[in-house]
Each structure stands twice: as structure tokens, then as C-alpha cells.
N, C-alpha and C positions, 0 to 999 in steps of 0.2 A: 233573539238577542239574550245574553245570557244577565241575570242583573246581579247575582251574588254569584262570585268565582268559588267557594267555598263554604254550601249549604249549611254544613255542621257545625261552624263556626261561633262563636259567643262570646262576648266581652270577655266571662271567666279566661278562655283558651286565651285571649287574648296580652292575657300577663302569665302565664304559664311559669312553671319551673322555665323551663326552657330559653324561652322569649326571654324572661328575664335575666337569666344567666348571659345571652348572648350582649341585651344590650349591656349589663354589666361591664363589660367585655371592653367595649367602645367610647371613644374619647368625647368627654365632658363637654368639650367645647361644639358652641351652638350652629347647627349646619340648616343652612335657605336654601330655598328655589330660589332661581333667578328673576327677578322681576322683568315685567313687558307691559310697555304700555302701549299695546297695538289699537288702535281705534281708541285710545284717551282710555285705556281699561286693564287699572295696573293686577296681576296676577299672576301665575307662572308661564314661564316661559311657553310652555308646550303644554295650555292647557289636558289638563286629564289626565299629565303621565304620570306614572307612577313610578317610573326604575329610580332605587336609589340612588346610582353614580350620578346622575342630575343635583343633589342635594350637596352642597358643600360649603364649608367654611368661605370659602371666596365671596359666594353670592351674598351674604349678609352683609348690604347695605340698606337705608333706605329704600323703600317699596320692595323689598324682597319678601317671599313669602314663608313661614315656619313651618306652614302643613303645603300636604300636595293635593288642599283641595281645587277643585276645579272651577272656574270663575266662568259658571255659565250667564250668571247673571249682566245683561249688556249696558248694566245701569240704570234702567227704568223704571225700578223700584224705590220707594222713598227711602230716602236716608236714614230711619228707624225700622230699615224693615230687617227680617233674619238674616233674607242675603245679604244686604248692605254690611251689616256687625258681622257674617264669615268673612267677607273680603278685606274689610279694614282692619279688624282688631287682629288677626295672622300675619299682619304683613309689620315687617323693622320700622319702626318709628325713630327719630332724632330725639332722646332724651337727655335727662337733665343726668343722669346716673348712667355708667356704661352699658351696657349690654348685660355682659357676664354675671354682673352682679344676682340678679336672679335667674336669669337665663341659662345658668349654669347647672343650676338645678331643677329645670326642666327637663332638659334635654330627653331624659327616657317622656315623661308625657307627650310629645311631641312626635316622638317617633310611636307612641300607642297610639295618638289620633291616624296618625298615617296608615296605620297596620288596621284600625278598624275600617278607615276608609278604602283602602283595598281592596279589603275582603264584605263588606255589611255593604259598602256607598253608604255609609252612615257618615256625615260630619256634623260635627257639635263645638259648639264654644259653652261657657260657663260663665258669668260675671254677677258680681257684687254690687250693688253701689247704696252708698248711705247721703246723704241730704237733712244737713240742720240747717232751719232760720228761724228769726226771730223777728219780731212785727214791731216798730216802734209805738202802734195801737192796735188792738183787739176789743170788739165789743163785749164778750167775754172772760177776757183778763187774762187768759191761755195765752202768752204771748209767744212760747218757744215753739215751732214743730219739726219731729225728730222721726225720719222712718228710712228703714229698708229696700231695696228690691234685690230679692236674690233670683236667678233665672236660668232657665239650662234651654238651651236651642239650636235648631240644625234644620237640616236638610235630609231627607233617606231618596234611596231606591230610584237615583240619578239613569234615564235613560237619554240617549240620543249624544251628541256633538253640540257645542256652541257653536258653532258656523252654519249649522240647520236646524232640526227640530230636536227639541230636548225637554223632556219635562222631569219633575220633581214633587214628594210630599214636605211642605214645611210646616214643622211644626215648633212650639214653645210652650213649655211650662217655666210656673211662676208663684211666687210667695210674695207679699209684699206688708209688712208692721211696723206700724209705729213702734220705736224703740224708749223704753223709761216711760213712767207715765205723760206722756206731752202725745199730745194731739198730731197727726199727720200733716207733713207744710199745706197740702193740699185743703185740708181743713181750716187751717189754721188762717190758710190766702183769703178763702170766703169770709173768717170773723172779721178782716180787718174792715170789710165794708164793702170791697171791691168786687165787681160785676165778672172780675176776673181772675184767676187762683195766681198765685206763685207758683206753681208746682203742679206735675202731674205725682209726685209721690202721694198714692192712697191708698188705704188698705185695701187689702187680698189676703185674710188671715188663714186660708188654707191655701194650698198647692192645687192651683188652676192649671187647663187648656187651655192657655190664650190664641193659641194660633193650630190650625191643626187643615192644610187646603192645600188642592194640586195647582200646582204653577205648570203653565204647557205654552211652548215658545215653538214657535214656527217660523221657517227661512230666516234662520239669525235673528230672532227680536223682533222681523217684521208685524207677525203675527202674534198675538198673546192675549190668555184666558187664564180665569183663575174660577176654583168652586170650591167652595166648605166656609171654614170658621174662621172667620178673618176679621181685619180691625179696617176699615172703610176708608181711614187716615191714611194708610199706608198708598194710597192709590189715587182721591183725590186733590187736586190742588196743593202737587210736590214744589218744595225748594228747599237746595242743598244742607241748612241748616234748622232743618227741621229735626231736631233730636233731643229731646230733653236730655237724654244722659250725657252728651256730648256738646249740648250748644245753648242756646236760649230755652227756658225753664216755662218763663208767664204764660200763659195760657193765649194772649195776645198775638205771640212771636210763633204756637206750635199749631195747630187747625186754626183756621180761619176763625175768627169768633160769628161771624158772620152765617156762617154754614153748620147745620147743624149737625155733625157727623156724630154717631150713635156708637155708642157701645158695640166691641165685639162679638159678631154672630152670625149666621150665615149668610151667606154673599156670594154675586155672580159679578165679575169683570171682565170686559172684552176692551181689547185696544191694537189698532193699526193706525203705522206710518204710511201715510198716502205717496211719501215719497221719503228721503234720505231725513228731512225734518220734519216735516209737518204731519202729525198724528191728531186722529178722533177717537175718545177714549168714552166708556160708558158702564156703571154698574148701578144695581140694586140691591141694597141690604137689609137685613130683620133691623125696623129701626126701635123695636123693643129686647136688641142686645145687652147680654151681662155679662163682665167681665170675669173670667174662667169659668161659668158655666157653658158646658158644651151642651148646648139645648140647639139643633138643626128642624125640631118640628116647631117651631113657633114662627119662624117663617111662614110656612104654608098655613098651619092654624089663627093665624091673627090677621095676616096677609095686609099690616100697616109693614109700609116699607119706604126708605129713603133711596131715593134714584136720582143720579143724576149722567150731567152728560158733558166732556170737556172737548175744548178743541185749543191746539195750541203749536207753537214751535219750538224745536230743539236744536242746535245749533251741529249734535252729534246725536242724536236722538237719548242723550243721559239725561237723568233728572241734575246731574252738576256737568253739564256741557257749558261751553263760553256763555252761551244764552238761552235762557228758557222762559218763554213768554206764554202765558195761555188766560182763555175764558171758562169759567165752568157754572152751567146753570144746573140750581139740584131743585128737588121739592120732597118733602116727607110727609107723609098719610098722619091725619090725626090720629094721634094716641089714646083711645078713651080710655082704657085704666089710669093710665098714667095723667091724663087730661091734661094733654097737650093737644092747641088745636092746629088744624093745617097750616105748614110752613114753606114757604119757599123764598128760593134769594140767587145773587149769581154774586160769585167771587171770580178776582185777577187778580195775580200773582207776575211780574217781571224780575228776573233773576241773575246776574252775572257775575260769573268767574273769571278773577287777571290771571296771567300765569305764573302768579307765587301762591294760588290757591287762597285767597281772599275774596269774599262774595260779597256782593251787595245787593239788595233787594227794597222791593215799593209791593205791597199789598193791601189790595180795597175791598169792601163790599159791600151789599146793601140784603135785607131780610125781611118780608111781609110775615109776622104772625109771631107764636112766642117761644117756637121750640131753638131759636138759635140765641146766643149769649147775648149778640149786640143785633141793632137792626141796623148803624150804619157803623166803618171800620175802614180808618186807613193808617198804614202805618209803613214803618222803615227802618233800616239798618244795614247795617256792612260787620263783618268781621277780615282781620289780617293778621296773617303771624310775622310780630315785628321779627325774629329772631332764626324762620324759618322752622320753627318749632313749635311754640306753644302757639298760643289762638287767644286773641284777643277779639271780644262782641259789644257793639252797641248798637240797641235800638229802642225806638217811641214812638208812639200810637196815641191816638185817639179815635175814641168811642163812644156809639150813643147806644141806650139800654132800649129792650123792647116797648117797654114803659115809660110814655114820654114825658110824665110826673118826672121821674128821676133824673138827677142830673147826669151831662155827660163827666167823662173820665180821661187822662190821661196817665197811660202807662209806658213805662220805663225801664230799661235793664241794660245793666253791663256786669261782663265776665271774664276772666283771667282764666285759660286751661291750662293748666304747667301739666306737660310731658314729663313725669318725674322717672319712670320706669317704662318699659315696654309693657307692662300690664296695669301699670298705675298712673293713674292721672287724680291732679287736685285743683278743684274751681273753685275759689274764692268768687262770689257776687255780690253783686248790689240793686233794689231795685226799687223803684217808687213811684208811687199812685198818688197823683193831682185829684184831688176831688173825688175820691172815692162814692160811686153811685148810692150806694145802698146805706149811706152813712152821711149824717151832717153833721156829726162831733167833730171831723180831723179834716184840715182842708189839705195836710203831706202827709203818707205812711211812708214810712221807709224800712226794707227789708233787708239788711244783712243776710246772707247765706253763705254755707260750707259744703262743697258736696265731693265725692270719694267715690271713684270704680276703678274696680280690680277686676280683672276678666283673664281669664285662659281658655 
């Protein structure tokens, strides 16, 4: 099988005199794949093709796609995973501003992602996003926090078909800084008291490898395994609005609190459909990961590791099918540097989508020992786009701390997503903590938030 058409080939060639002069050549206006949603899995029509007459001005509506990349993924990845953000953020969105408006001056990018994916099976996205809030209390007095994440990620060296076996290297780099002097939200969620952050924005003051592992899919999706440098979220205990940059932010509404998922690092994941829904899924991870270091020997060197093991139902076997219900029992290895002692616990997740793509969700679990956030956890929320466009979230939880001295907590959030552009979205939030554990000053904190991504 041949995997690059065009050994010699390099991003430079890639904008060439040439190349450039041609697109030069060609009309401004912004040309799609056709969208298909075969099996609930919108992406181009004839997965893989590449001929340009397929691309045209017609197809830009709605779930149309901008690149011609290939949508091997059959959905079973979590909703913050890289394949998730190639298929969604390439495809036409309903915004609040036309198209044209900046689309017009993409147009050559667009057709470069196409041209490296041709030739390399390189695809990439790029995005932005910024996150201010503010704490109506801090034990500290730091009450603002302001931070970044800038990210570039993809997919290379695509083999096989999606209708049989196909696999792929995914990987992502990443920066991530508090901007102006103010403390990162993620920091700043912990000062207010709470056993739970606002925020996954935290520093990564260098340019990390957050993700860097072979994804291998066998008979359509039946089959699937993953190995290398991975983040252990992306795999157990999915539901559809699991995304901080796109959806609920608290720490409550994104991993389980309940479950103690560790830091990105090396990891082994298997999972099979026993039948058209019902799947048994299972992995082990370095549960002494660190975020953008790419360290794969402390795995075997420490050989503390977080395992666990899910079983559950898909209604289409998607992480956002009509329904997706599952169990997942994990356990993690004492930590002695870190001194953490043995933990284990079992999370449930039940999930469902209407057909205007609004979800609603109920999430429990319980935790022996001290490495997970809460020892017991349940909570709930729905999001719906009144408008067929933006996205509108609410959800509340409560939770009890490992520490039975401290009190429990209840957490809260709602979010507004305006569709402003086809690369730009702005969430206005709000969210607040009943009885903050870790604190007996404030019996409300309330958090204001702002948050901004831009992605091409």
C-alpha cells in the first residue's frame, strides 16, 4: 500500500511559486464537500476522495466539509479527542455572521490543507482559545484568572478504508499561559475553596507533546486499540459533552470527579462491540503522567498504573448516538513519590441525544482512597440549541470530598455558545459553588466567565 503519493514532497513545495500563482488564479468564493451522514457520521460524501470536481460552491451548507479530510473516525472517540475537533471544526456551521465574511479569505488555506493531505495524509487543524473569570471569593485575593491555549493537531500516515481496517498516528502539540499577571482559571477555581476547579485552562509554559499514539480500527470500528502518549479521558467514561473548549468547563461536568484519571502518558486501550451496541472496553495507563512531557519509560520504570474496565451500550455504537449508557470500574496503584495511597471506585454515565442535537445527561460515582477529587458524585444536565445554532448548558452536582471532615459541595454551571463565525465562537458563563469544601468563609462563590476560540 503506498502511503505517501509523493515522497519528495514538503510543506515548503507546498506553497510554491507555482501552487500559489495557480490558486491565485481561482475564485475567492468558498467551495465544500458534500456532507453525509451515513451511519449518524456527518463527513464527506465519498469518504477518502480526493478529486477536486467533488468540491464546490453548491455543497456549502450546513455539515458540509471545508477539507477533504477522511472521516475514518466512527465516533467512538471522546468528544475532546483530535479526531472529534478534525471532523467538527471543518465542517459549515449555522453562524451568527455569513460565511464569506472570513471564509473568503481562506479560501487558498483550505485548499493547502487539501494539497498536503493528498500528498503527506497529513491533516491538521490549529486553534486558539482564551478563558477569563473572576471568583466572587479567593482565599488569596487573586480574584481574576486569564489564560491561553494555543494548539496545533492532526492525524498523519492514514492507512486502510473506514468500512474495514484503518489506522492512524495522532498527535498534538501545545502551549498553554496565563495571560497579564493573573493567575490561571484553573488555579484560581482551587483558591476559591472548591474541591473542584472552574476550569481545565492551566499552565504549559513550553510547547508540549500532549498526544502522540497509533489508533488501529478493525472491521469498521468493531475492533479497536490504541498505544503511546495519550490522555486516558479521552477514552473512559465518554459523553457527548465532554469538552471544555466547547461545552461545560467545572471539573465536575468534564472526567468523572469520582475517577481518578491521571495525567497524559503512556497507555494501552482495547475495545469491542459484542454486537451492533454493546461494547467491553479496557485500558492501562502511567498513572504518574505529565502533561507534555513525552516520558513512555516511566510506565515500565514505576509500573504504578491506573486500569480500568467499561462495559456499556450504544444506541449506534457513537460516543453521541441516541443513547449511551455504561459502567466503568477502574483502580490505580499507589503512588509513593507522589503519596498517593491505593484507589479504586466505579463510575455511570447515561447519555441522550433528540434529534435537534441536544443532550442530556445523569452521572454518578463512588471512590475508596484519596487519589480521586470526590469519593461520592452525582450529577446532571441537558444542553439545546434554542436557535438551531448556538448551544445553550445547564448542569448541577453534588459531591462529597475524600475527607469526611469536609464538607460536601454543590456545583453549578451554565453556558451560552454564540456561533459567531465559522472559526469563532464566544461563551459567555456562569457558575457557582454551594458550600465550597475546602473553605468555611463563603457558604456562594459565584464565577463569571468569558471564553474565545478560534480554530482553522
Amino acid at each position: 500500500m503506498v502511503l505517501v503519493s509523493h515522497p519528495g514532497f514538503t510543506l515548503a513545495q507546498a506553497l510554491d511559486s507555482d501552487d500559489v500563482s495557480a490558486a491565485s488564479e481561482t475564485s475567492d468564493e468558498l467551495e465544500c464537500y458534500p456532507a453525509s451522514t451515513e451511519n449518524g457520521v456527518t463527513g464527506t460524501a465519498d469518504p477518502g476522495a480526493t478529486n477536486p470536481e467533488t468540491k464546490s460552491t453548491r455543497h456549502c451548507e450546513p455539515g458540509a466539509s471545508l477539507t477533504n479530510y477522511e472521516d475514518t473516525d466512527p465516533g467512538q472517540t471522546s468528544s475532546k479527542s483530535v479526531e472529534s475537533d478534525l471532523a467538527s471544526d471543518n465542517q459549515i456551521k449555522p453562524a451568527v455572521f455569513p460565511v464569506d465574511l472570513l471564509h473568503s479569505k481562506l479560501v487558498h488555506f483550505y485548499s493547502f490543507k487539501d494539497r498536503v493531505n493528498d500528498t503527506l495524509r497529513l491533516a491538521f487543524n490549529i486553534d486558539y482559545s482564551v478563558l477569563a473569570q473572576h471568583a466572587s471569593y479567593t482565599q488569596s485575593g487573586e480574584d481574576t484568572g486569564i489564560s491561553g491555549a494555543f494548539r496545533i493537531l492532526g492525524t498523519w500516515l492514514r492507512v486502510g478504508t473506514r468500512e474495514g481496517n484503518n489506522g492512524h498516528l495522532v498527535w498534538k502539540m501545545e502551549t498553554r499561559n496565563p495571560l497579564g499577571n493573573h493567575p490561571t482559571p484553573r488555579d484560581m477555581g482551587f483558591d476559591t475553596g472548591s474541591a473542584l476547579s472552574t476550569a481545565n485552562y492551566k499552565e504549559l509554559d513550553y510547547w508540549g507533546i500532549t498526544d502522540l499514539f497509533w489508533m488501529q480500527r478493525l472491521k469498521g470500528g468493531k475492533y479497536a486499540f490504541v498505544a503511546g502518549h495519550t490522555d486516558p479521558g479521552d477514552w473512559a467514561d465518554q459523553y457527548p459533552l465532554l469538552n471544555a473548549w466547547r461545552s461545560f468547563m467545572n471539573d465536575a461536568f468534564y472526567n468523572n470527579p469520582t475517577q481518578a484519571i491521571p495525567k497524559r502518558g503512556f497507555g494501552l486501550v482495547g475495545q469491542v462491540f459484542l454486537d451492533n451496541k454493546l461494547y467491553l472496553m479496557g485500558g492501562v495507563h502511567d498513572a504518574n503522567g505529565k502533561d507534555g512531557k513525552l516520558d513512555l519509560s516511566s510506565f515500565w520504570s514505576t509500573r504504578e498504573w491506573f486500569s480500568y474496565a467499561e462495559f456499556g451500550f450504544r444506541s449506534s455504537r457513537r460516543v453521541g448516538s441516541r443513547h449511551n449508557g455504561h459502567i466503568n470500574i477502574w483502580h490505580q496503584d499507589a503512588r509513593e513519590e507522589a503519596g498517593v495511597e491505593e484507589s479504586r471506585g466505579v463510575v455511570g454515565t447515561y447519555s441522550h441525544v433528540n434529534a435537534r442535537g441536544g443532550v442530556s445527561f445523569i452521572r454518578a460515582g463512588w471512590s475508596k482512597g484519596d487519589a480521586a477529587q470526590m469519593r461520592r458524585f452525582i450529577g446532571a444536565g441537558l444542553s439545546f440549541k434554542p436557535w438551531g445554532r448556538d448551544t445553550i448548558g445547564i448542569a448541577s452536582s453534588w459531591g462529597s470530598p475524600p475527607d469526611k471532615s469536609l464538607r460536601n459541595q454543590i456545583t453549578s454551571e451554565v453556558f451560552y455558545r454564540v456561533q459567531l463565525m465559522q472559526n469563532l465562537t464566544i461563551t459567555p458563563s456562569l457558575q457557582a459553588t454551594y458550600k465550597p469544601s475546602f473553605t468555611l468563609e463563603k457558604t456562594w462563590v459565584m464565577i463569571p466567565g468569558l471564553r474565545m476560540r478560534l480554530v482553522f
